[in-house]
N, C-alpha and C positions, 0 to 999 in steps of 0.2 A: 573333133571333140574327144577327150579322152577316157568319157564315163565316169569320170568319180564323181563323189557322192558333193555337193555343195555344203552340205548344213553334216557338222560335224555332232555326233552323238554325245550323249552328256559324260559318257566313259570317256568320251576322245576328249574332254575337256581339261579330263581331271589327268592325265596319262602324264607319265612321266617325260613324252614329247613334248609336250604342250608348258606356256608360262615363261615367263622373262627371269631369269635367275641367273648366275654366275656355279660354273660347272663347280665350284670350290664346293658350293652350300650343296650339294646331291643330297648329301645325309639330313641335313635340316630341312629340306624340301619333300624327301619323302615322307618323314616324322608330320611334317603340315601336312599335305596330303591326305595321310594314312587316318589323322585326327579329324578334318575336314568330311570323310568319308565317312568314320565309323560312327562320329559321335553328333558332330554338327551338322551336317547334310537329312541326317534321318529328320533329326528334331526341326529344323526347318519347314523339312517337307510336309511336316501334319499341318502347319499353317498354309501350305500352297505355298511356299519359297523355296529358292535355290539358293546356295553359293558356291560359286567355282573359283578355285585358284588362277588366281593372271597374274603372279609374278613375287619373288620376292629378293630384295636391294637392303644393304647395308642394314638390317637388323627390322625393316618393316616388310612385312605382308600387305600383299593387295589381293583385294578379293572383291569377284563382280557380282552383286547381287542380283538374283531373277526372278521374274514369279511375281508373287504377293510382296518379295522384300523389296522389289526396286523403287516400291510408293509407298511402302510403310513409315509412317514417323516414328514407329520404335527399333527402325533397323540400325543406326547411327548406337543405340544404348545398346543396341543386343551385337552391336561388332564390337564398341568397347568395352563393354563389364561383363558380357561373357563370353566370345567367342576371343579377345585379348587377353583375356585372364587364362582361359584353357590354354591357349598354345605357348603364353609367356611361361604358364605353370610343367608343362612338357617340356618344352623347348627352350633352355635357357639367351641363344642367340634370338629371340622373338624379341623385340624391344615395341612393336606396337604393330596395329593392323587398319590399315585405310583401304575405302570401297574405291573401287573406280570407275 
């Protein structure tokens, strides 16, 4: 066995190792992230939710919701109308954001 840890921390999730993307988008990947951390992740978390980056492909964002959001019915309104609208408004490659 080689000791490392199985269950990856929620910093390791967000890390710039971590997430499906094309090395092209770094700069747009960090920009999500960086907005993901400072502004979206707080506001979540008063609710008991998470959301971590897992990837982003040809102008959309995936994002895995945790917590309280993964059985929420207003998480689908709160990825479109504002957590789409913040990173579209940032991020002009942002073209839409799907959970997965």
């Amino acid at each position: 066995m080689s000791g490392a840890s199985v269950v990856e921390s929620d910093d390791a999730a967000n890390d710039g190792e971590h997430g499906d993307y094309d090395p092209k988008d770094e700069d747009t990947v960090k920009t999500i992230k960086e907005l993901l951390d400072t502004r979206v992740r707080p506001a979540v978390a008063n609710d008991g939710g998470d959301i971590v980056f897992h990837g982003f492909k040809d102008g959309v964002v995936f994002l895995h919701m945790r917590g309280a959001c993964a059985g929420c019915p207003s998480s689908t309104a709160t990825l479109r109308h504002g957590i789409e609208n913040l990173l579209r408004h940032f991020c002009p490659d942002v073209q839409e954001v799907r959970p997965v």
